[in-house]
N, C-alpha and C positions, 0 to 999 in steps of 0.2 A: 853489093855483097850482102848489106843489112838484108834490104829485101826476098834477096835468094834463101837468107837462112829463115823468114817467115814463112817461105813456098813451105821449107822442107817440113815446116813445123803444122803448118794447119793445110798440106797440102794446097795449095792457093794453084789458081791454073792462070798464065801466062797472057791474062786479057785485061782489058781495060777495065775504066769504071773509075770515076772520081774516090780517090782515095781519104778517109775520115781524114778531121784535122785534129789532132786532140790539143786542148790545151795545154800550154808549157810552161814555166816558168822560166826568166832566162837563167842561165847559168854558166860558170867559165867553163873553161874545157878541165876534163876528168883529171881528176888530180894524179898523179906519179904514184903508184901503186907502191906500199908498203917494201920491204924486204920480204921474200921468201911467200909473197900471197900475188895470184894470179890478180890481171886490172877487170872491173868490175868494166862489163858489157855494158853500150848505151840500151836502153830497150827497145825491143821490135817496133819496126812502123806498124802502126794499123789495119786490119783487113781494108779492102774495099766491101763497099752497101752492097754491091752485084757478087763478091765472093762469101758474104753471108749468106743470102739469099740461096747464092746456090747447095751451100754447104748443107743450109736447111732445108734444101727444097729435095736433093739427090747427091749429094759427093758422099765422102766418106763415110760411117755412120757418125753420127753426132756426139760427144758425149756430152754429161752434164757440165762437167768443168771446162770443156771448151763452152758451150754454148753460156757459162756464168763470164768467162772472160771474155769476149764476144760485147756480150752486155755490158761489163766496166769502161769496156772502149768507147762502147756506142755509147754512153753516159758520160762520158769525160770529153765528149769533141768538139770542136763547137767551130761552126755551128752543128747543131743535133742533127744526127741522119733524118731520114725522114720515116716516119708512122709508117710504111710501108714494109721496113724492115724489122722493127720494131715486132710488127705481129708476126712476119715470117720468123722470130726469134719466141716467139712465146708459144706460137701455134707447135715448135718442134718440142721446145721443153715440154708442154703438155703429150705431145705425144711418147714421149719418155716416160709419162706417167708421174710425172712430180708435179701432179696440180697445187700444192698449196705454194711448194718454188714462185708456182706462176703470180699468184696471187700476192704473198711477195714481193715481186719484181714491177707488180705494176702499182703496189702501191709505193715503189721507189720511183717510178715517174711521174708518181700525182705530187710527190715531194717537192720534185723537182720540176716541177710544172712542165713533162712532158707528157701532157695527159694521155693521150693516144684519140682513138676516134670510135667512133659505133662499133667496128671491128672488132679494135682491142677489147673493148667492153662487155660484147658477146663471148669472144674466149674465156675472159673471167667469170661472165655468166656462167658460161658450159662447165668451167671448175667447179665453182658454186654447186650447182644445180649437178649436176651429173655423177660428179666425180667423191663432192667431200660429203654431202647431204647436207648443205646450208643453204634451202632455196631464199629462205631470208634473206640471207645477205644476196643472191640472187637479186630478188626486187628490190634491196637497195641501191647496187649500181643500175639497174633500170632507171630507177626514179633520177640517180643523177644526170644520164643518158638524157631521160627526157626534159630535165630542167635546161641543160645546155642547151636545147632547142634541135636537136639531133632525134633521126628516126631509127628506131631499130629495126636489125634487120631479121627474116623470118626463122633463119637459123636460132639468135637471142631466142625468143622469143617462145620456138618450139624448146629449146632446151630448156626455160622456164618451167614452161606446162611438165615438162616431164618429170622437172625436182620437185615441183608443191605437187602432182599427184602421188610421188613415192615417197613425200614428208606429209600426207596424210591430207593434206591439204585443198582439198578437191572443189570448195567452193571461189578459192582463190584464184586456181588454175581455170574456173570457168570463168571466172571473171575477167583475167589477161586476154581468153580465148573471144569473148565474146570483145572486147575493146581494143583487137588488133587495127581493125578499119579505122580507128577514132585516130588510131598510130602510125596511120602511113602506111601500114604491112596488110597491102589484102591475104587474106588466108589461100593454099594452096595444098594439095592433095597431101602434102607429107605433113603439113601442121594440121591438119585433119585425121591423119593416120595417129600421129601421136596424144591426142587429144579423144579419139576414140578407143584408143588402148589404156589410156588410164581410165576411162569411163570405164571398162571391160573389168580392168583389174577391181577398181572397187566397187564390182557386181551392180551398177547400173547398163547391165544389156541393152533394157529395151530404150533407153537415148540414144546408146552406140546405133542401135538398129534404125531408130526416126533419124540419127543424122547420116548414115547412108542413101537415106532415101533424098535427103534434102543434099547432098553434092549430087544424086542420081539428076535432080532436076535442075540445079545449075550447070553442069557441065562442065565444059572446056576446064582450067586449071584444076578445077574441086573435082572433077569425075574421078569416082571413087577405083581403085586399081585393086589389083589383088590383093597388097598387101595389107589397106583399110578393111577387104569384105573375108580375109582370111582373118583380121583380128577378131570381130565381130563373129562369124562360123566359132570360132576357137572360146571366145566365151559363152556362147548361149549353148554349147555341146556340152562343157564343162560342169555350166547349174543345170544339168538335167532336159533343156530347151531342145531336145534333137529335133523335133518337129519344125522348129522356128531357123534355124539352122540348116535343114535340108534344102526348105524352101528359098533362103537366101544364098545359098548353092546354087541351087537351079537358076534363078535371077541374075546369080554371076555369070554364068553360061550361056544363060539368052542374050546378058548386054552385053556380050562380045568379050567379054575381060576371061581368058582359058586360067583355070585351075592350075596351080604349081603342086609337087610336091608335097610342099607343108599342108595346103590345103588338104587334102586329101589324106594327111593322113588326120585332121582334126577330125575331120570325116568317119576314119575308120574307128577313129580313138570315143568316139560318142557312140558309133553302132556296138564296137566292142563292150565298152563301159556297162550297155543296156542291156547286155545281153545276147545282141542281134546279130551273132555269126553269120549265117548267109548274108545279109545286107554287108557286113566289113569285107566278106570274099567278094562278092558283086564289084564293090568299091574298089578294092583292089586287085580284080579283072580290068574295069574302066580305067581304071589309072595305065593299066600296061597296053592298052588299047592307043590309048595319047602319047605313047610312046615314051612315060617317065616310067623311072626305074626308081623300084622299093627302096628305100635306104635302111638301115639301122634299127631306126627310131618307128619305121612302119613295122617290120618284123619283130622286132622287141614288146610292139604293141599288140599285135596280133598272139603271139606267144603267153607275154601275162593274162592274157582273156582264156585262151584254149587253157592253159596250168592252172587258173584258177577255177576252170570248173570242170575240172579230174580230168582233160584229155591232154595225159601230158606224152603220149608216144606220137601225137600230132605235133605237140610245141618240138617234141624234140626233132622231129622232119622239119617243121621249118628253121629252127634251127643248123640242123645238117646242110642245111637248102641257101644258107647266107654264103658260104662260100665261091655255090657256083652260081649264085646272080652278082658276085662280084663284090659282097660287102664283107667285112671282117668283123665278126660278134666281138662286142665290148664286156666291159666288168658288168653291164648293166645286163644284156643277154643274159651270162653265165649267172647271175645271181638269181634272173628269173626262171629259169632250168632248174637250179639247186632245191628254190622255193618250188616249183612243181612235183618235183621229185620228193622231199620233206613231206608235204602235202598227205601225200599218198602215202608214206612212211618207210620209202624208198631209200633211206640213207647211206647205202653201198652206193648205190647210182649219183647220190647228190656229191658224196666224195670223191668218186673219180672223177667227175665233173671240176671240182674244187683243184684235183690235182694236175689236169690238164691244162691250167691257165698258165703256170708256171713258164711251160713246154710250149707257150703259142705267147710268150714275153709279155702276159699280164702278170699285175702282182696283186692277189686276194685284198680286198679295202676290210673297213670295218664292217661294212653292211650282210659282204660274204662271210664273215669269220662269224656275226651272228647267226645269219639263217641256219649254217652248219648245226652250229653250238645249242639251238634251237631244238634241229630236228632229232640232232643224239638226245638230248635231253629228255624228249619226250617219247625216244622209242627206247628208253633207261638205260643206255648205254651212256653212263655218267662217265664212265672212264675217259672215255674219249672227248667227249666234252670239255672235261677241266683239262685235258692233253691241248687241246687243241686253243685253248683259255690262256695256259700258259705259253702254247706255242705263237700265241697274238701278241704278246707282252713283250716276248723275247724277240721278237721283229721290230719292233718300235712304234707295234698300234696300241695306243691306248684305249684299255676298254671303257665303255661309256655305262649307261647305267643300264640301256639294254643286257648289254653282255652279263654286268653284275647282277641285273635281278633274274636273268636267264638261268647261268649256275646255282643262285642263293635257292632259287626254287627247287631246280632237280636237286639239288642238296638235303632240303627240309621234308620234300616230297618221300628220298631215300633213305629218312631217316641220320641221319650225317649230323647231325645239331653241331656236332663240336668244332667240325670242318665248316659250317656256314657261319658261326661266332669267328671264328680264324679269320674268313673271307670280309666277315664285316668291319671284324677290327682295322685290317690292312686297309682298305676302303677310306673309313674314317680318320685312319692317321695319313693317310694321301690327303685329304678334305683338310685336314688340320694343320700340313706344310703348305699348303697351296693361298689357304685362307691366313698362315703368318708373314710368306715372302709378302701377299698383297698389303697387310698392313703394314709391313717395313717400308717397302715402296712408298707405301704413302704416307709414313711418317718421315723419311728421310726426304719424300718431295717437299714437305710442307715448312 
């Protein structure tokens, strides 16, 4: 009966599996319940290790408070489940999104001297490093890792590289990379992907670029895939490199590895960027040639190019043109339409534009409520402007300091003095509650 009322409670499925044993203390049977108070229940038996697992792997969804009680059980049994279930329980809370939970929890088995294994250690790596921005503390469970005489595995490893490159830390991260082999862990096409994307990020290209060449020559695991010569294309486009970037294109191509999507559009995004509209339409002729289809992010890119140098009844055709290749324009579309239109001093057109997102269930962000705000401003159509100022307020977007130096201008521009002293005051006594709750905060923390 016990047991049946644990099914109904954590949904348990009707199969075996060595049931946890939690420790007990003896005790007599339940005492005689009070007068007038129901008798207190013995408590649930314990999952099984195989109905954990599954629970984390695919049953129900998870929540956090099963998966905490989960944990007190598997903590309290003895003997201890095994490491195996342990990571199936952390690897889900992480996927919850409660990395610091995790981190937490595993240092309640270092307490309790159930340390876990290479495994566990990488998950709390990946929190570390990925999730909190601590890669520090990242190489410190490494270094415990490798004190115990355990190898890490390339997962660890890569998620390493990837917190010291986005904590700035990039001599570090070459350091780990370069002393995986010393570690047991040969390197492998994805810890090379990751490893040349933060090279990318912090505008060392031309290493990203010699170490593609240098998996080109080793081959087999290290042979570099799209995703390593898409990173590389995507930053030498970015600093201006199109030349160096074409050509490691075409390399892709010859060594057998076919272009995705994204490639292609880094592609058109650097012919754009330069200037070089036929070369971006060529490119995205070839692309519908290979049989991929434009997405979003390629026509949004093609649009900001054409609006930004005045042919915006082009951007609006392709814009028109996203529905029937099957893609749906986002906030980001509509705001670079708005901006073309502005541009040109278009502001009837930018506005219906503005008003039609409503009607297709997007809702105007801050970035559309500026460019608007913008273009009234500067074809002195102030009315509308601060209409439209106050109409962002009263939505619940806070203006930022674009929008406020946006109005404070067309304001001082129009002569207004009195109306821009108004605006600044409001301004500064927002600045002056926001900078008091932060001090209370921190004097009631301290």
């Amino acid at each position: 009966m016990l047991f049946r009322h644990t099914r109904r409670r954590f949904g348990a499925p009707r199969t075996g599996g060595a049931r946890l044993r939690v420790r007990t203390t003896p005790s007599a049977t339940p005492s005689p319940p009070s007068s007038g108070r129901c008798p207190r229940l013995p408590p649930d038996p314990p999952p099984s290790e195989s109905f954990v697992r599954e629970r984390c792997r695919s049953g129900p969804p998870l929540k956090l408070e099963d998966a905490l009680r989960f944990f007190d059980v598997m903590m309290a049994a003895q003997p201890p489940p095994s490491v195996y279930t342990f990571n199936f329980l952390l690897t889900a809370i992480a996927r919850l999104g409660y990395h610091d939970r995790v981190v937490s929890l595993y240092k309640r088995m270092l307490r309790a001297w159930v340390g876990g294994d290479a495994f566990t250690r990488g998950i709390v790596v990946h929190c570390f490093c990925c999730h909190l921005g601590r890669p520090e503390l990242g190489l410190g469970v490494l270094g415990d890792l490798m004190k115990r005489g355990c190898e890490p595995t390339r997962r660890t490893l890569t998620s390493l590289i990837k917190g010291l490159f986005a904590g700035g830390r990039a001599s570090d991260a070459t350091r780990v990379f370069e002393r995986m082999p010393e570690m047991g862990c040969p390197r492998d096409v994805v810890v090379y992907a990751a490893f040349i994307k933060g090279l990318c990020e912090t505008g060392n290209c031309r290493a990203a670029l010699k170490l593609i060449q240098d998996m080109r020559m080793q081959g087999g695991l290290c042979k570099p895939d799209v995703i390593a010569y898409g990173t590389v294309i995507d930053g030498l486009q970015k600093r201006g490199a199109l030349g160096d970037a074409l050509k490691l294109f075409e390399d892709m191509v010859v060594g057998g590895v076919p272009p995705d999507v994204v490639t292609y559009n880094c592609i058109i995004h650097g012919y754009a960027s330069s200037g070089r509209w036929h070369g971006a339409l060529n490119c995205l002729g070839e692309m519908v040639k290979r049989g991929l289809s434009p997405t979003v992010v390629t026509l949004n890119t093609l649009m900001d190019s054409l609006g930004r140098r005045g042919r915006t009844q082009k951007a609006r055709k392709l814009f028109d043109s996203m529905v029937v290749m099957g893609e749906r324009p986002d906030l980001i579309s509509y705001s670079i339409l708005m901006q073309a239109y502005c541009l040109e001093g278009q502001t009837d057109k930018a506005e219906e534009v503005f008003q039609t997102m409503g009607s297709k269930g997007l809702q105007p962000d801050l970035k559309c409520y500026n460019i608007l705000i913008d273009g009234f401003c500067k074809k002195g159509k102030l009315g509308e402007a601060v209409e439209l100022f106050t109409e962002m307020e009263q939505k619940g977007l806070k203006p930022d300091l674009v929008a406020y130096s946006t109005i404070l201008d067309g304001l001082l521009k129009a002569g207004r003095t009195e109306d821009a002293n108004k605006l600044l005051d409001v301004k500064f006594m927002e600045m002056y509650h926001t900078t008091s709750e932060e001090d209370d905060g921190l004097w009631h923390s301290a």
